[in-house]
matplotlib code that plots the C-alpha trace (Angstrom):
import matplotlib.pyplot as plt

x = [0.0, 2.1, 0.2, 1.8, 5.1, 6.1, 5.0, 8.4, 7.8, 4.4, 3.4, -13.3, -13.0, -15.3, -19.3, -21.0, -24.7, -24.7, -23.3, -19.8, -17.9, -14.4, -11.9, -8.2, -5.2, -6.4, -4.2, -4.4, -1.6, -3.4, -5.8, -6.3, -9.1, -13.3, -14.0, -13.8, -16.2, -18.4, -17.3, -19.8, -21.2, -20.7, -22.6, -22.0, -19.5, -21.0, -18.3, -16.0, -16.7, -14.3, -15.4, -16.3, -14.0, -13.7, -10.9, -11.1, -10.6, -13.9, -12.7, -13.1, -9.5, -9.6, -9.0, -7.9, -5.7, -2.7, -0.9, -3.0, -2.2, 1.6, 1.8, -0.1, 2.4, 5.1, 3.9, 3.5, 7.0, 8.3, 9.0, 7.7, 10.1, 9.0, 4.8, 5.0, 6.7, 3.8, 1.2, 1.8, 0.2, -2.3, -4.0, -4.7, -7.9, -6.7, -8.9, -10.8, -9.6, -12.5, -11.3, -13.0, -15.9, -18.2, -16.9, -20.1, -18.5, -15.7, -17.5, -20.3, -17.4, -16.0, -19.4, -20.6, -17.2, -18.0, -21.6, -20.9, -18.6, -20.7, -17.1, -17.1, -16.0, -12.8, -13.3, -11.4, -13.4, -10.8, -12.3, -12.3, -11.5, -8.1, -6.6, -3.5, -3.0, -1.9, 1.0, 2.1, -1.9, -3.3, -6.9, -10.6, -13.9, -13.8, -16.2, -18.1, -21.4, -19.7, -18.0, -21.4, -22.7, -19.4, -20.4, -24.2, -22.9, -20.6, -22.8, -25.5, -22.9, -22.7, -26.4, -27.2, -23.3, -21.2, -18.6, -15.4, -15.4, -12.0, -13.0, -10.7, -7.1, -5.4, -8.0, -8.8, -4.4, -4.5, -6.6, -4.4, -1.1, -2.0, -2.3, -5.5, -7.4, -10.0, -13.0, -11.3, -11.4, -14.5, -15.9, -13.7, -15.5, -18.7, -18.2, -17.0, -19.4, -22.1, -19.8, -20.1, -24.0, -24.5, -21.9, -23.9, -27.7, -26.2, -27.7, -24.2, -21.7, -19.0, -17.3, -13.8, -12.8, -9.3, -6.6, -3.5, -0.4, 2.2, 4.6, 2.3, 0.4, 2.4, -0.2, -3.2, -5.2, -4.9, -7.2, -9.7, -12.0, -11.3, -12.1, -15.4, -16.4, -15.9, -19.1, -16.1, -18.6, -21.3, -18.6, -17.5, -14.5, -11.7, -8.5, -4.7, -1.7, -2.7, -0.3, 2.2, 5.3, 4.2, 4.7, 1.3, 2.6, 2.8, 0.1, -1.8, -0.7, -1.3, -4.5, -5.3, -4.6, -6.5, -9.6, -9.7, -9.8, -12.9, -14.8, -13.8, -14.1, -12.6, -10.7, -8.7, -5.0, -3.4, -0.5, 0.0, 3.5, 4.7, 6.2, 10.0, 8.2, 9.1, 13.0, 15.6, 16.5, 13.1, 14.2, 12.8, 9.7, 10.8, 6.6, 7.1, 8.5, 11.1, 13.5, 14.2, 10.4, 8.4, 4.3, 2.9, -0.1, -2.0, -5.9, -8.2, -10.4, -8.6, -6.6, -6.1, -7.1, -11.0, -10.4, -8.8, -11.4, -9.7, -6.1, -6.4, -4.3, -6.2, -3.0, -2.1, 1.0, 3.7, 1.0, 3.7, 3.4, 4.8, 7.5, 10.0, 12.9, 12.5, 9.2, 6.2, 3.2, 1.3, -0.9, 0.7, 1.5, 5.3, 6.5, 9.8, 8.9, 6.4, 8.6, 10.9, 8.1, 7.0, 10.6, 11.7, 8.5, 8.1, 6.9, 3.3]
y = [0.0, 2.7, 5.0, 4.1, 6.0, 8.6, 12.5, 13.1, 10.9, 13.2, 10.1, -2.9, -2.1, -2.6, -1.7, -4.8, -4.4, -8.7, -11.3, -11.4, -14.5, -14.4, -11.9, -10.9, -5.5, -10.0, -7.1, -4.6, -3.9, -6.9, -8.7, -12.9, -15.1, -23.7, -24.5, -24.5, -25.6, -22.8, -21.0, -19.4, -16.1, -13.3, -10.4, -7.6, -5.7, -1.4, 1.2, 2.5, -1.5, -4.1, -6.9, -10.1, -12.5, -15.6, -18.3, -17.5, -15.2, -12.7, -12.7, -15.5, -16.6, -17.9, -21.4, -21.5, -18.6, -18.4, -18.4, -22.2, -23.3, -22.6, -24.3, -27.4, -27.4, -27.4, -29.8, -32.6, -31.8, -32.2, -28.8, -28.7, -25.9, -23.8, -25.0, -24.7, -20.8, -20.0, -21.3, -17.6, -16.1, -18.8, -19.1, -15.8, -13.8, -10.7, -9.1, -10.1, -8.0, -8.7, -8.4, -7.6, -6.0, -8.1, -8.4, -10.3, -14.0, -13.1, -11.3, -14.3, -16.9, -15.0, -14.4, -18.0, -18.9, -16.8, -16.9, -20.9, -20.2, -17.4, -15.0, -11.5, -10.8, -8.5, -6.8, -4.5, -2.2, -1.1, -0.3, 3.3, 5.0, 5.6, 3.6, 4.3, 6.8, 5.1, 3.2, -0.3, -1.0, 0.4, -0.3, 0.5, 0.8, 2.8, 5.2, 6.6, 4.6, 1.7, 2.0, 2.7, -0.7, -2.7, -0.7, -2.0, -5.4, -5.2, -4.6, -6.8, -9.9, -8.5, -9.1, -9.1, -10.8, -8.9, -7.7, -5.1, -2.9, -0.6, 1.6, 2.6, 3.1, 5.7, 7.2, 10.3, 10.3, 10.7, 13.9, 15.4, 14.9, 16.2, 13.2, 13.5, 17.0, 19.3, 17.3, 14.3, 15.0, 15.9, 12.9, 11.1, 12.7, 11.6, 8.3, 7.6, 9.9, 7.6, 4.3, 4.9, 5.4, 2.4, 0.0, 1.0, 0.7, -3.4, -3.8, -5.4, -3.7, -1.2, 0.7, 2.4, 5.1, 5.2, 8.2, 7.0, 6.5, 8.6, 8.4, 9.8, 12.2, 13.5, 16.5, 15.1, 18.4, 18.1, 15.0, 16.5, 18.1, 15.7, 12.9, 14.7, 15.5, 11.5, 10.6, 9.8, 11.2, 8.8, 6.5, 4.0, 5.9, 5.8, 3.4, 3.9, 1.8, -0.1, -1.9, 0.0, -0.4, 2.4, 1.2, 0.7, 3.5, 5.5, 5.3, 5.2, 9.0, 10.2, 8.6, 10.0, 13.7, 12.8, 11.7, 14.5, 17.0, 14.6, 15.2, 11.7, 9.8, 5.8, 4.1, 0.6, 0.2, -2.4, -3.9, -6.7, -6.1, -3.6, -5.6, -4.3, -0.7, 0.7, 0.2, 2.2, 5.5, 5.4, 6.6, 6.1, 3.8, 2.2, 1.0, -1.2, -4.6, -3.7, -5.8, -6.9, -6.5, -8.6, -9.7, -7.5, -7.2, -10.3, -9.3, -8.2, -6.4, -5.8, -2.8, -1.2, 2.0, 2.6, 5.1, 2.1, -0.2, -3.2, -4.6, -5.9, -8.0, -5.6, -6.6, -10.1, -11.0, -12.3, -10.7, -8.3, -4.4, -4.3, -4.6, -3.7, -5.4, -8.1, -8.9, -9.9, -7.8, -6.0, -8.7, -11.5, -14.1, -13.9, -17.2, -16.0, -12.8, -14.4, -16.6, -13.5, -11.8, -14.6, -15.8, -12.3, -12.2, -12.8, -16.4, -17.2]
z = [0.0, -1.5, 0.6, 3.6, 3.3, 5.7, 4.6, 3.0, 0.7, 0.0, -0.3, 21.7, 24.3, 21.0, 20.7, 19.3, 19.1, 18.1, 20.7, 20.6, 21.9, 23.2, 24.4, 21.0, -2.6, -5.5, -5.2, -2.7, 0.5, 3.1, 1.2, 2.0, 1.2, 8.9, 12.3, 15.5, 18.5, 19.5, 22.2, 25.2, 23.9, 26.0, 27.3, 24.5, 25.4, 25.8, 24.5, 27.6, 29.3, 29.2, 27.0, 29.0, 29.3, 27.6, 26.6, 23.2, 20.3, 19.4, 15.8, 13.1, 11.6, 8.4, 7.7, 4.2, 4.3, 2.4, 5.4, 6.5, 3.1, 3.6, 6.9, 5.0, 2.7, 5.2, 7.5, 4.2, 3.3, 6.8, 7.4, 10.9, 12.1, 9.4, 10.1, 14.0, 13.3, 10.5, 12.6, 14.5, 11.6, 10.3, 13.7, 14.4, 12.8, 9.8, 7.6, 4.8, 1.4, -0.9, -4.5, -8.0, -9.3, -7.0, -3.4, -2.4, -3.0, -0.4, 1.8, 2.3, 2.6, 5.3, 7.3, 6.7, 8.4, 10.8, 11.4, 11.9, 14.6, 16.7, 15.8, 14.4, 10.9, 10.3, 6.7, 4.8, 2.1, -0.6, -3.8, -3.8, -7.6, -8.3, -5.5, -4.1, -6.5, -9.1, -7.0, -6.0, -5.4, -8.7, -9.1, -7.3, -9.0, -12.5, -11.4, -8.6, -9.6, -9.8, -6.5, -5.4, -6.6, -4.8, -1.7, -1.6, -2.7, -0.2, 2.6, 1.5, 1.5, 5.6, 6.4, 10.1, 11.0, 13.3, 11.8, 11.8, 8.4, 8.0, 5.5, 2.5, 3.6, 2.6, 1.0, 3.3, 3.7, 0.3, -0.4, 2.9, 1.4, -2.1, -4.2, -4.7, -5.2, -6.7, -8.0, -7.0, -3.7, -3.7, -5.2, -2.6, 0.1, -1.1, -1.7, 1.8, 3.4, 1.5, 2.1, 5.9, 6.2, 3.5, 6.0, 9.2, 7.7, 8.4, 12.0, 13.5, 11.8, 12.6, 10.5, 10.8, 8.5, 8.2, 8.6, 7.9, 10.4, 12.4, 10.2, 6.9, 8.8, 11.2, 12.4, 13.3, 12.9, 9.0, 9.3, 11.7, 8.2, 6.4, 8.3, 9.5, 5.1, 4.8, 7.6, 10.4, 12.8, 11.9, 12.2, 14.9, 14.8, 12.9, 11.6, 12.3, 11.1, 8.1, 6.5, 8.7, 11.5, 14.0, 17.3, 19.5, 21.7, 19.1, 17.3, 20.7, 21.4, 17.8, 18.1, 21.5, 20.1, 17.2, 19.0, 21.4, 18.2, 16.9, 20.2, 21.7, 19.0, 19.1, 16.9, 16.0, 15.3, 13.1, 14.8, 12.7, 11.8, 14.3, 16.9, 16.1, 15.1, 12.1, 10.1, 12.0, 10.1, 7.6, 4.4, 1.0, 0.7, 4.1, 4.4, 1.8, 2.5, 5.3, 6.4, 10.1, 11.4, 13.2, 13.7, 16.5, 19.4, 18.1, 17.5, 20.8, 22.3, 25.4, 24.7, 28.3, 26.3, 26.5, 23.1, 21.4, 20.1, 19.2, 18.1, 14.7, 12.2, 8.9, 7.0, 6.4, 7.7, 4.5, 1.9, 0.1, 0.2, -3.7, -5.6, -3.8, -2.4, -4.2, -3.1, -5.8, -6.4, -3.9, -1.6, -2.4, -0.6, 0.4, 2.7, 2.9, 4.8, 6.5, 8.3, 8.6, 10.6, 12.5, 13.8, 15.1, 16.9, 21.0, 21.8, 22.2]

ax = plt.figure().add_subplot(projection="3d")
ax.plot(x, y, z, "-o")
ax.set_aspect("equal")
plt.show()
């Protein structure tokens, strides 16, 4: 996600209205494609309350990732170092990317999955027109109608599951760092503002708009309009960190300043690859496939933070950031890094 670089480069405690159990781009930066026993269903959780507690994760983890597939693969070659280090990343819920013109197939995979298990849904929307502005994750809808139709398909393919939405990143980044203006942005700011209130007409949905990380944005006042033009206050809140390095102390501060500018308004922070923080010294494109980081926070509601929603995994660990650094196109699937992230990370 090329939009992930830092600004020189221009570049729950979580409200679930449905029962919740348990507390913890084909191209595109984080996009990946089962069962367990049911677990107890808790009280919902109310915004500002801990979530109940429970031995098991609240989010469903996908079973035929490409991250399951890989430790398949190892495990009938007799890999089992390489299985038992992958299985950090294969057991543990990330975001749905769904791809092409109709996201519905994905989407109803996921929430069957789900559904089946009494677990929420973790979905990323990423569609938007001229996505990433043109960069390592090229694409989105061809037009505004269209994106309107993905949207309502989108949503649709939801139904009455619960389920996690992160809505378009980098989008709003984009219009604040110049990529994308005039009628562009203005477009941009309508399709999100009618994304958000299309999302949350799904009874047991919530929807994150996102803004972008530390390292981009730098000020959080230069997201406070713009957030607010693309619906962010009828919102759940709003998304740091996608596809990012930002260490959760970091991004809990910016995000801290940035709610209290939005009149208290919560939000979610990807840590699924910030667990060494970001690459020593930055530099050019140093979002994109660094070297020497590790998996982070793994997925939960129990933040310690009552602004912070949730932990989330909204990238998929080993899915490739681009072409760079040898790595294959943006989202997908890497093994080699993914082991990479997965050894330098602490012991579960």
């Amino acid at each position: 996600m090329s939009g992930n670089r830092p600004s020189s480069r221009a570049l729950l405690t979580l409200t679930l209205t449905a029962l919740l159990v348990a507390s913890g781009c084909s191209s595109g930066p984080g996009r990946g494609d089962g069962t367990a026993g049911e677990p107890p269903s808790p009280a919902p959780a109310r915004r500002g309350e801990a979530a109940a507690p429970s031995s098991g994760s609240p989010f469903w983890v996908d079973p035929d990732s490409a991250a399951a597939r890989q430790v398949r693969e190892y495990e009938a070659a007799g890999r089992t170092e390489e299985a038992r280090l992958l299985r950090r990343i294969s057991e543990r819920p990330a975001a749905i990317w769904p791809s092409g013109d109709d996201p519905a197939r994905d989407v109803a995979r996921a929430v069957r999955g789900a559904t089946g298990e009494g677990r929420t849904v973790v979905l990323a929307a990423y569609n938007v027109p001229h996505r990433d502005c043109g960069r390592y994750s090229a694409g989105g809808a061809p037009d505004g109608e269209a994106y309107g139709r993905w949207v309502d398909a989108f949503a649709d393919a939801i139904g009455d599951a619960p389920a996690i939405v992160v809505l378009e990143p980098d989008a709003v980044a984009h219009v604040v760092d110049g990529c994308t203006t005039g009628a562009g942005a203005q477009e941009r700011y309508r399709l999100l503002s009618r994304a958000v209130d299309r999302l949350k007409r799904q009874p047991n949905t919530r929807v994150y708009l996102d803004a972008g990380n530390p390292a981009w944005m730098r000020d959080p006042g230069r997201l406070v309009e713009p957030l607010r033009r693309a619906g962010v206050e009828r919102a759940d809140g709003f998304a740091l960190n996608v596809a990012n390095f930002e260490t959760d102390e970091v991004v809990r501060a910016f995000g801290t300043e940035l709610s209290g500018l939005l009149g208290g308004a919560h939000f979610t922070v990807d840590t699924s690859r910030n667990g060494a923080g970001p690459l020593p010294g930055g530099g050019e494109e140093a979002w994109c496939n660094p070297p020497g980081r590790a998996l982070g926070t793994p997925p939960t509601l129990r933040t310690g933070d009552r602004l912070v929603d949730a932990y989330l995994w909204v990238k998929r660990p080993g899915e490739s950031d681009g072409t760079c650094r040898g790595g294959p196109a943006a989202g997908t699937w890497w093994p080699e890094y993914a082991l990479g992230l997965a050894r330098r990370a602490p012991a579960a």
